[in-house]
C-alpha positions as CSV (number, residue, x, y, z in Angstrom):
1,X,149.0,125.4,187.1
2,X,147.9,122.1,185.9
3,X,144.4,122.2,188.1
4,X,144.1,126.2,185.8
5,X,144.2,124.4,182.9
6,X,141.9,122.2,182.9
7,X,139.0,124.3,183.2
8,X,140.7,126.6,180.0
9,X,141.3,123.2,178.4
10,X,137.5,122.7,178.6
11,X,136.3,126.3,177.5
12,X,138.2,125.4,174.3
13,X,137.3,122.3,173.6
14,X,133.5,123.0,173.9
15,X,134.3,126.9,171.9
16,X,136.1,124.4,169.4
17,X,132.9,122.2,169.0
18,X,130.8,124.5,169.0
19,X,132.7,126.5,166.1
20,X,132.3,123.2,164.1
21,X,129.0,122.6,165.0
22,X,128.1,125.4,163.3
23,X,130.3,125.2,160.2
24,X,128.6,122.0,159.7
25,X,125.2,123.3,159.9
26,X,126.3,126.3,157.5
27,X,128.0,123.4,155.3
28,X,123.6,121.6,155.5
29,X,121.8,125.0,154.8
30,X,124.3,125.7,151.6
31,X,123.8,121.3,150.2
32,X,119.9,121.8,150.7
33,X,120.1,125.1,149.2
34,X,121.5,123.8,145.9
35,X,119.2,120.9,146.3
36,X,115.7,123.0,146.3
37,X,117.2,125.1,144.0
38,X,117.9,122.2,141.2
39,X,114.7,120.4,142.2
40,X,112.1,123.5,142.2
41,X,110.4,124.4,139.0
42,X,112.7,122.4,136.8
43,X,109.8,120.1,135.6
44,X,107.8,122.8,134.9
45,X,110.1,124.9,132.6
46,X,109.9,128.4,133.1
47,X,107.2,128.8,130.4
48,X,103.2,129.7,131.5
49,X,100.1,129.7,129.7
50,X,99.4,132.9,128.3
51,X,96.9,134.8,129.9
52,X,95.4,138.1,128.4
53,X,91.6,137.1,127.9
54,X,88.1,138.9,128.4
55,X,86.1,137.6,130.8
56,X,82.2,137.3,130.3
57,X,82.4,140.3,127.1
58,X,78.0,140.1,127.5
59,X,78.0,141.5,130.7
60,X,79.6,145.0,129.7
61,X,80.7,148.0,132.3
62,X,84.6,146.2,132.0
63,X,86.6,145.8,135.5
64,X,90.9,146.4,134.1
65,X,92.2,143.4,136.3
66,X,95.7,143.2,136.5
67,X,98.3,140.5,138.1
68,X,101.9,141.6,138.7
69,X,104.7,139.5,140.7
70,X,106.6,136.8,140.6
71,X,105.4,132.9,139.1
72,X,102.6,132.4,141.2
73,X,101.2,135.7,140.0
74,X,102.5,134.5,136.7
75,X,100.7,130.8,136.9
76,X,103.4,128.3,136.8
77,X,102.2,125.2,137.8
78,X,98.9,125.4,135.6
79,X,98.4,123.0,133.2
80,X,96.1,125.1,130.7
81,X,95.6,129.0,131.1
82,X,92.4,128.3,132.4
83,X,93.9,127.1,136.1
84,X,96.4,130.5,136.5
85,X,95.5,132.3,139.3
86,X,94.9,135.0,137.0
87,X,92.0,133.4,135.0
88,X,90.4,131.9,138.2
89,X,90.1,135.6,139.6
90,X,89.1,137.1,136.5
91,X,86.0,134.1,136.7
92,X,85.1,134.8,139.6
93,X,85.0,138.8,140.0
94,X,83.0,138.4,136.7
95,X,80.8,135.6,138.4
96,X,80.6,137.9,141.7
97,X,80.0,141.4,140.1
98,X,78.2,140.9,136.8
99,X,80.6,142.6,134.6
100,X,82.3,142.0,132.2
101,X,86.4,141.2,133.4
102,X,90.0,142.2,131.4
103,X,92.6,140.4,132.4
104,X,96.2,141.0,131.7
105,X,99.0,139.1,133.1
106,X,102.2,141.1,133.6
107,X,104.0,138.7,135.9
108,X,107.4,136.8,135.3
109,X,108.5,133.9,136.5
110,X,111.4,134.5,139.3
111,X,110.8,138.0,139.7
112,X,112.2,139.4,143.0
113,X,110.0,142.5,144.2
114,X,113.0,144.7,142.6
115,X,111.9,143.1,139.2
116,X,107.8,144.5,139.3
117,X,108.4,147.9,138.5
118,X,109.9,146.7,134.8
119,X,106.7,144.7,134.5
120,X,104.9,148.2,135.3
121,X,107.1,149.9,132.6
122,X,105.9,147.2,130.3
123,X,103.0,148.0,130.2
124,X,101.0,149.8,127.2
125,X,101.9,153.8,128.1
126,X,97.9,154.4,128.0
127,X,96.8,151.4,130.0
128,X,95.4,151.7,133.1
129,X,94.1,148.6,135.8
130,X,91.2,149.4,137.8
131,X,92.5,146.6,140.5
132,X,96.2,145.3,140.6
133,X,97.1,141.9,142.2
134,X,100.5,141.4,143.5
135,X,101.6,138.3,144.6
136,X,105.7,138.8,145.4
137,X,108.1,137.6,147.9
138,X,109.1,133.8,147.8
139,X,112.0,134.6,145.8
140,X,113.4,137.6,148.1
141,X,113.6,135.0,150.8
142,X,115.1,132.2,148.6
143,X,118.0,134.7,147.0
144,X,117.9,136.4,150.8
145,X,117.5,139.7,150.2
146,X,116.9,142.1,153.0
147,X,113.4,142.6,154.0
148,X,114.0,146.2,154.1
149,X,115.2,146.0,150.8
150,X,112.0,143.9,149.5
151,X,109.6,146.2,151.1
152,X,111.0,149.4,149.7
153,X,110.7,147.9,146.3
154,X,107.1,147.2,146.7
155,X,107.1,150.5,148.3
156,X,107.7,152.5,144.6
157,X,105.7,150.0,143.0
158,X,101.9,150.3,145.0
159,X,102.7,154.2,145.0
160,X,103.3,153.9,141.3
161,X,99.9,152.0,141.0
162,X,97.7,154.7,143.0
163,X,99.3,157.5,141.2
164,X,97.9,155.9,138.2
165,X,94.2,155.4,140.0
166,X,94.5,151.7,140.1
167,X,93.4,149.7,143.3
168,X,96.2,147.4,144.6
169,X,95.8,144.2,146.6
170,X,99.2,142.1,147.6
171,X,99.2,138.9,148.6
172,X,101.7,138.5,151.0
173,X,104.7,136.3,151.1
174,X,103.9,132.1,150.9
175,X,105.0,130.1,154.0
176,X,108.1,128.6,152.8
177,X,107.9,126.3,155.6
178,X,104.9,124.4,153.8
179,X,107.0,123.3,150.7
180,X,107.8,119.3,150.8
181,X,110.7,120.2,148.2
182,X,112.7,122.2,151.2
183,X,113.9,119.4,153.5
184,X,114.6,120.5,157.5
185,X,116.7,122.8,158.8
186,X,116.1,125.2,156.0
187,X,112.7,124.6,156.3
188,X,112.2,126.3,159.3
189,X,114.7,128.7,158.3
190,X,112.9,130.0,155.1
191,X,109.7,129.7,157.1
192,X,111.2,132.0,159.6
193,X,112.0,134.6,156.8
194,X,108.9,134.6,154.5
195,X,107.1,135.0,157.6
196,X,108.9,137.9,158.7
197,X,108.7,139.7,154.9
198,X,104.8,138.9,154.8
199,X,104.3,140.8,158.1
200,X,106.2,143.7,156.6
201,X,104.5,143.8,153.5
202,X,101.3,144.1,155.3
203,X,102.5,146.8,157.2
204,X,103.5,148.3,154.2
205,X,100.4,147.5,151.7
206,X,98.0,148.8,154.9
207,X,99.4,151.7,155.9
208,X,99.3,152.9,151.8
209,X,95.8,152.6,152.1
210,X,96.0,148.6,150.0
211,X,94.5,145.8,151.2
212,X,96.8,142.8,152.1
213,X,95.9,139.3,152.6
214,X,98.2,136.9,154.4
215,X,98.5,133.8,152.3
216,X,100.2,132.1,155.2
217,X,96.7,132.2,156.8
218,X,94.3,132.1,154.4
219,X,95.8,129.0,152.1
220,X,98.5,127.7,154.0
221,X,96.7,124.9,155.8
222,X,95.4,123.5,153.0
223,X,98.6,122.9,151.2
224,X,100.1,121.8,154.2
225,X,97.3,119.7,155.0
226,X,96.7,118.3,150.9
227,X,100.1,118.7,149.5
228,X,99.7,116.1,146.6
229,X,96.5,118.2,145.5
230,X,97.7,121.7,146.1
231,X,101.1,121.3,144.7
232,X,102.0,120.8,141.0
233,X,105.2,118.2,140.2
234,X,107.8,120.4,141.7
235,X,106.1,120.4,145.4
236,X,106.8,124.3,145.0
237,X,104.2,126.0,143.0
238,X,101.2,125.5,143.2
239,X,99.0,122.8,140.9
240,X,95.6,124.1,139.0
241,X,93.8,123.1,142.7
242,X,95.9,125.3,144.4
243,X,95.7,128.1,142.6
244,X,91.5,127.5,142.3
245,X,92.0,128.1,146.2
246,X,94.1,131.1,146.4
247,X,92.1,132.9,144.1
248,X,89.3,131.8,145.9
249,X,91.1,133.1,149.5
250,X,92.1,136.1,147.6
251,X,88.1,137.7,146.3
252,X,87.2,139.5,149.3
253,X,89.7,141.9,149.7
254,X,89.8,142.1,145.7
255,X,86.1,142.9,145.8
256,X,86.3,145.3,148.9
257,X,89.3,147.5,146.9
258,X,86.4,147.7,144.0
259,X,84.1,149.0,146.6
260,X,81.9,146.5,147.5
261,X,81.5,146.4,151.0
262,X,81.0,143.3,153.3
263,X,83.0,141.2,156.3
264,X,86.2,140.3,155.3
265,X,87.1,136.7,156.6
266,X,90.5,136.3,158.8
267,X,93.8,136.9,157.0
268,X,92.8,139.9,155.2
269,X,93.9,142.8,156.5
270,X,91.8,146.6,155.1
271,X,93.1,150.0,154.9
272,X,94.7,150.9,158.2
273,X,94.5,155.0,156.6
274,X,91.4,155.3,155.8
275,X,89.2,153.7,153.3
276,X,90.0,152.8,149.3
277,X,89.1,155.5,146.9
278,X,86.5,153.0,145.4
279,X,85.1,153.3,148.4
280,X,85.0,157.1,149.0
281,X,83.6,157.7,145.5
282,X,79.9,155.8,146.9
């Protein structure tokens, strides 16, 4: 009998550490959770610059340029309006098409993707974008909401957008695992997750007939590799630099949903049905 239990006696002491093991990683995750959370955009406020400016009026034959999403859509981080990643696309679409560019900024700070359709219904009832940016997803992975859930949301909203005849480009889900404010495990974790939604978005924005570009690829390494440039003081949004290089990342597919055709570089991901209707109107 004695020589039975031992082996039993064993089994329960490693189930039993095990168990506790895992409580105490539960009990990490939920301290560094409420850390991030009281540490991320706190110095910033939840105020941004206002952005709804006219871009280059001389040039004429205006492009309706629209940003919808969460705060990086929105520009926190910026230190002027100038640096939103709104204002640096609207430069340079002007800059790379001649014309003159309208911006308007519906994004909100802390917007899940459940929140963008209320910024759609916000909008002016006549007003129509001839390009939409989205930029949506950090904060489905922080308040862990179902990527099934996320992607049906941006689901209604991109059908919403070309039932209205607007263009719609979504930059895809940030790497959480690049933000110095997130301290390991939950790191990894949220990397793990953001990673997951982006790929689903894609899916998703492609398969609509959208282009998608994968943030993750396109400006991850640099804020990974420059952190104390790319980041503003919360190490969570990013500063005027970083948003100078996402919009930067972001052009081609903006300009290929206008129309204009040419290579797009890796991390942008076309049409998988079919090409834009910019594109089928040439």
């Amino acid at each position: 009998m004695r020589a039975g239990r031992a082996p039993l006696a064993a089994v329960a002491a490693i189930a039993s550490t095990a168990a506790l093991l895992v409580v105490t990683a539960a009990g990490v995750l939920r301290i560094q959770a409420r850390a991030a959370r009281r540490i991320i955009g706190k110095p910033l406020g939840e105020g941004v610059p206002l952005v709804q400016k006219i871009y280059k009026k001389k040039y004429g034959d205006p492009v309706e340029l629209l940003l919808l999403g969460d705060s990086i859509a929105a520009g926190l981080g910026a230190t002027n309006p100038g640096e939103t990643l709104g204002a640096q696309l609207a430069k340079r679409l002007a800059k790379k098409t001649r014309r003159t560019v309208r911006l308007r900024v519906g994004a909100h700070v802390g917007s899940e993707t459940s929140m963008v359709r209320a910024q759609l219904a916000a909008l002016p009832a006549r007003y129509r974008a001839d390009v939409a940016v989205l930029v949506v997803g950090g904060n489905d992975v922080t308040h862990r909401v179902r990527p099934a859930e996320s992607v049906r949301h941006l689901r209604e909203v991109v059908e919403a957008l070309l039932a209205a005849g607007t263009e719609v480009v979504v930059g895809t889900c940030p790497d959480l695992g690049a933000l110095p404010a997130v301290a390991q495990p939950l790191r990894s974790l949220a990397s793990r997750s953001s990673r997951q939604l982006a790929a689903a978005q894609r899916d998703l924005v492609t398969g609509l007939g959208c282009h998608a570009v994968s943030l993750a690829e396109v400006v991850g390494p640099f804020f990974v590799a420059e952190p104390d440039n790319m980041f503003a003081v919360d190490r969570f949004h990013p500063s005027g630099a970083g948003y100078r290089r996402t919009a930067k990342a972001m052009m081609p597919s903006v300009l290929a949903a206008l129309g204009h055709t040419h290579p797009l570089p890796v991390g942008h991901y076309p049409p998988s049905s079919g090409p834009t209707r910019s594109q089928a109107r040439e």
